[in-house]
Structure formats: C-alpha cells, structure tokens
N, C-alpha and C positions, 0 to 999 in steps of 0.2 A: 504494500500500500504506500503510496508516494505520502509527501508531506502534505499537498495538496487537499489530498482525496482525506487523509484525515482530518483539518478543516473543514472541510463541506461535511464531511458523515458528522462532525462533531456539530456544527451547525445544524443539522435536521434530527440530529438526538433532542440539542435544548427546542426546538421548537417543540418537538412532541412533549414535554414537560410542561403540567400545571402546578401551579404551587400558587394554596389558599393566601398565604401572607402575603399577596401585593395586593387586595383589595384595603381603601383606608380603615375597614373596622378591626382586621386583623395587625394594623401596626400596634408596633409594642412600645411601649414606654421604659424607661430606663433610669436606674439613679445615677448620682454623678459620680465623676472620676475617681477612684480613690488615688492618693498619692504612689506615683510610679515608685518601683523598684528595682535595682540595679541587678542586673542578671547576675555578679559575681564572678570571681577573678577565673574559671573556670571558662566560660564565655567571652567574656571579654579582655584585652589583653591593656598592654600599656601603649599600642599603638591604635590607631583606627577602625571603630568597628560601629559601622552603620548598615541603613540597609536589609532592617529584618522584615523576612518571609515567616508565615509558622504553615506546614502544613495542615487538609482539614481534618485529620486525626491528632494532631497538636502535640505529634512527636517529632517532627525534623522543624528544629530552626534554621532556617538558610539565610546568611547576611554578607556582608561586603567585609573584604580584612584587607591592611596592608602589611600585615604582620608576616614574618619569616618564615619561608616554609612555601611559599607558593611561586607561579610563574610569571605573574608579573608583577608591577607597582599596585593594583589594586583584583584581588582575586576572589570567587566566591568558595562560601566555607557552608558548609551541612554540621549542628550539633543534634544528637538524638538523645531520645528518651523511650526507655520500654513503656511507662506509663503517666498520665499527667501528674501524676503523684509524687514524683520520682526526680531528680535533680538531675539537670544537662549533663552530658557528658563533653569528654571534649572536644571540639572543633575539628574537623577535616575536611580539606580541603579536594572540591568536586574534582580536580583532576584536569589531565590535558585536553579531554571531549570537550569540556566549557571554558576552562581558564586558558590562556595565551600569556606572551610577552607585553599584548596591549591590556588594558585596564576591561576586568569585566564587574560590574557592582548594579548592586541595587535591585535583585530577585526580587520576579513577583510567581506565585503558581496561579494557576486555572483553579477553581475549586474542586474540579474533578481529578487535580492530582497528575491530570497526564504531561500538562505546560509549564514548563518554566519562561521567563522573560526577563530579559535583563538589558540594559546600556552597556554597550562596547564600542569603543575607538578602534578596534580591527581593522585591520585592512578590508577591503569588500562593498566598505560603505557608503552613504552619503555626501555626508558631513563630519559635523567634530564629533559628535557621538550620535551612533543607530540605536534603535531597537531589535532586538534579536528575541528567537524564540527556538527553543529546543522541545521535543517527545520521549516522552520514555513510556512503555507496553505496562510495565509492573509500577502502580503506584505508590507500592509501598520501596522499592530500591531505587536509593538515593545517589546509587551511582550506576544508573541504569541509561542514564541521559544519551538520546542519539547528537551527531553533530548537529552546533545549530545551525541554523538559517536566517539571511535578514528578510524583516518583515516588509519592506518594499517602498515603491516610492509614493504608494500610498498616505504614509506616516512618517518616514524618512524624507529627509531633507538634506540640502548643503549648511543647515544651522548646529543646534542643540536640539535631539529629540530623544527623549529620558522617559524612565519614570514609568512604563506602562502598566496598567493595569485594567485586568481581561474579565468584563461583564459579562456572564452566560447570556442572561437577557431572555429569561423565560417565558417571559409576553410578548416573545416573536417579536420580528423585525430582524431577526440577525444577533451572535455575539456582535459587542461593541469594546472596543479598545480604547480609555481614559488616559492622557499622559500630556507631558507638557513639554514646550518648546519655546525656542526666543527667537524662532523665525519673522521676518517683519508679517507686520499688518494685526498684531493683538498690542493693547494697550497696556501693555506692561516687558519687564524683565524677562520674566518667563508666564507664557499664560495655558491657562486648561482649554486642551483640544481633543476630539473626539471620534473615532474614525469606524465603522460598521463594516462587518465580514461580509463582503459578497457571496454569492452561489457559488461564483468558481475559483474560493476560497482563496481570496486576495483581500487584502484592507482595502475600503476607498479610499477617498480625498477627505483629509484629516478637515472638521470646520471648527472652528471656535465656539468652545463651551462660554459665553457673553458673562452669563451669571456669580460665574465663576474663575473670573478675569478681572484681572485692576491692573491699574498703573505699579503696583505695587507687585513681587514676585511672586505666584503660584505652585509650589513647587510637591511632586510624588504623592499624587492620589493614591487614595488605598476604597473602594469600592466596597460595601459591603454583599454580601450575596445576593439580597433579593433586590438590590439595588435602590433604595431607599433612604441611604446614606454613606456621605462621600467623605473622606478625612483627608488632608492637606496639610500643609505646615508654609507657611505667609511669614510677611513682613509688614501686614496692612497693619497703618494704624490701629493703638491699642494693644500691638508686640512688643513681647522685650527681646528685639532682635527679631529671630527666627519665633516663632509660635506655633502649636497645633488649631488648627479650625477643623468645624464640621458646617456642612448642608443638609437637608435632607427633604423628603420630597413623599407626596403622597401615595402617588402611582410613577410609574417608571416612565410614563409619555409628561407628566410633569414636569416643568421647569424646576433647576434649584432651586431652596430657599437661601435668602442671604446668609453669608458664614457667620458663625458666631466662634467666637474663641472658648477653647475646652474651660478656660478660667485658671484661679493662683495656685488651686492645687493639682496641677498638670503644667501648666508652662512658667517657666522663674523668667530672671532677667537672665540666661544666658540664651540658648541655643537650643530649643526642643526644636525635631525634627524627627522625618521621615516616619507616620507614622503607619501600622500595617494593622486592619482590623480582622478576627479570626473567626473562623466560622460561627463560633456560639455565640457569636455578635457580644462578648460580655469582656472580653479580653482584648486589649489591644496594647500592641508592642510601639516602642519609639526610640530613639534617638538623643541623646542629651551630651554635652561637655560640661554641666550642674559641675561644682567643686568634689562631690562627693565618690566619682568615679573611677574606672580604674587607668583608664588611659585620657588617651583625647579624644575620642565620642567613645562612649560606652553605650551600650543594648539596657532598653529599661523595659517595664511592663506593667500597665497600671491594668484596674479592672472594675465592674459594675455588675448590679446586680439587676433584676427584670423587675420592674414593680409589675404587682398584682392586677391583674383588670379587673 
C-alpha cells in the first residue's frame, strides 16, 4: 500500500465514524488548570527539551532533545511507560528512519497512533523548515516508523511551516491539518493556517485560520480530538512573554472562539510553550524554562478534572 493510498483509506475510515460528542449538549465542561509539573530529571535533561507528543494510550512520550546521543542539533526522543501509573522511563532516541544530520522536532501523532509529524530542515524541502509525516503498521512500536515523507506544497512553502497538527475531522469534510507559518499575507509573526486532505490524499492550499491570527505570534496548535478545542502558546497581549491560550468552539463547522489565556496558575513571566493536549482531554503536557527546571526548557504537565453535568 503506497503512502498515498493510506491517506485516502485513512480519510474514508474517519468519514464513516460518528461520534455523539460534537453535538453542543454533549460538550463537557472542565475545571481549571492545576499547576504544571516538571516531568523530572529522568525526562528531561540539562539541555533542550521541548516539543511533547503523548501517545493515545499515554504510554510513549515523544519530544524534541538537543541532548547527546543523537544525529543531529535537534533530534526526536520516545520515553515509555508500561502503565499510566508508573514513572517515565528513559529517553531514546527514534533512530536514523526519523532523525538526520538536519534538525527534526516538534512531534505530533494522529490519534489513531499510525502518524507521526514533525518540522525538518532536510534537504527535500521547501523552505527553512517543512512539515513531514511518517507511518508505522503497529501502533503500539515506537520504532516501527517507515521513512518519512514531505507533506507537499500544499502546506509547505519557501517560509516557516511548523507545528502541525492532524484533525480526524469526524463530521466529514476530510482530515484537516492545523499548523503555523510566517509566510506573507497573515497579520502577524507566525499565524494559524489550515489545510484539508483531499480524495487523492494530498493536503490542499493551506488558508488562514483569521480567528486565530494576530499581529502578535501564533505558534504549535495542539487540537483536541473531537475538535472542539484548540491550544497555542502566543505572545498577544496579556503574556508574560510566551503564554499558553485556548479556543474553542461548538461544533466543528464553527468558527473559533476568541483565545483566552490558561491564566497565573499555568503561565508565569517566563516562557510557557508548546502545548500538547491528550486524548482524555484532562491532561495536557507543555513546555516551560520556569527557574524551577532541569535544563533550559524542561517537559511539564499540568491536569483537570471533568465537572459533573
């Protein structure tokens, strides 16, 4: 089966999928952020470690290291866990399928476990950095990864195009692919753009998410599953620095709502970033250089709980 042909079959699986939770009486409510927690010297090192994936059984964490031991300045790393119960183990790095001499960072999966995605300056590509996507058959082996692929000039460009992040999109219309770029014609640094799988399993022409664009930087959506809410990390007014923001929306043909910022107990005056939200919609992983870490960006992980309907 080509790369292709898996795209299209994967495209006409989520179409045939309904799922109750996108109508607005099944959205759920949420309490607030408890304060993040530093994943621990285990995970993170004293060099760079951004960029967390959790798988949706929320035993592989995948993140960005520039730490010794891999093939370029910036390589991706897999930590596992037999159960959520259970504490990370340590780091290891995906190997020469994914990682290169050029910079690979910033994993995202599919929620079905079969896609990875990530930014690479490879040769092959656009611009200063692509969007790539890799397959793997077994979604539980984490080094199962076939070689990747760039995902085209659908979404790629001669700019910055980072960040993605792959909506199933169960209410038909196509998966959609969220990520950001500092190509001209959006009113900012970096702004949110938005690109839909074709039938014959190509991305189109990427357009600008408006709602979710400012003058100010937009940077690594993290998509929740049923699509209903979108997480970022901005510089808009109201940040200390970098901050976490969310959106979120009724139905999935809905426009954003305005971001609001996670608030004091998720972002300080340093540098929260990248954040990645996990299938139990109740856990979500981020990014901080907070004083309290162990390198220079350290893996954190704050969490919520469901209020009652």
């Amino acid at each position: 089966m080509t790369l292709t042909n898996r795209l299209i079959g994967a495209a006409i699986c989520v179409a045939l999928i309904v799922v109750a939770t996108s109508h607005p009486g099944a959205v759920p409510t949420f309490s607030d952020w408890a304060v993040p927690t530093n994943l621990g010297p285990t995970v993170n090192s004293p060099f760079q470690d951004f960029g967390p994936a959790i798988s949706k059984d929320g035993l592989s964490l995948y993140f960005t290291s520039d730490r010794p031991g891999g093939f370029g300045n910036q390589d991706i790393w897999v930590s596992q866990r037999r159960t959520k119960d259970e504490a990370w183990g340590p780091p290891m790095n995906l190997g020469a399928v994914i990682n290169t001499e050029s910079s690979e960072n910033v994993p995202a999966l599919s929620r079905d476990g079969h896609w990875l995605f990530f930014n690479s300056n490879r040769p092959g590509g656009f611009g200063l950095q692509d969007m790539w996507a890799s397959w793997r058959e077994d979604t539980h082996d984490d080094f199962g990864w076939e070689p990747p692929f760039n995902l085209g000039a659908g979404v790629n460009s001669g700019f910055g195009d980072v960040n993605p992040a792959y909506f199933e999109n169960d209410e038909g219309g196509g998966p959609l692919l969220f990520f950001t770029s500092n190509r001209p014609g959006g009113p900012g640094a970096f702004d949110m753009y938005v690109s839909q799988l074709a039938p014959n399993g190509l991305f189109g022409a990427a357009v600008l998410v408006p709602e979710l664009s400012s003058p100010a930087m937009e940077q690594r959506p993290s998509i929740r599953f049923d699509g209903l809410e979108i997480f970022f990390h901005s510089n808009l007014p109201g940040s200390g620095g970098n901050d976490l923001w969310v959106s979120t929306r009724e139905r999935v043909t809905d426009p954003w709502s305005p971001p609001v910022n996670l608030g004091v107990t998720v972002n300080t005056a340093f540098a929260d970033q990248q954040p990645y939200i996990a299938a139990d919609r109740l856990t979500l992983f981020m990014v901080s250089d907070r004083p309290d870490g162990v390198g220079m960006l350290d893996l954190y992980v704050t969490t919520r709980t469901k209020n009652a309907q």
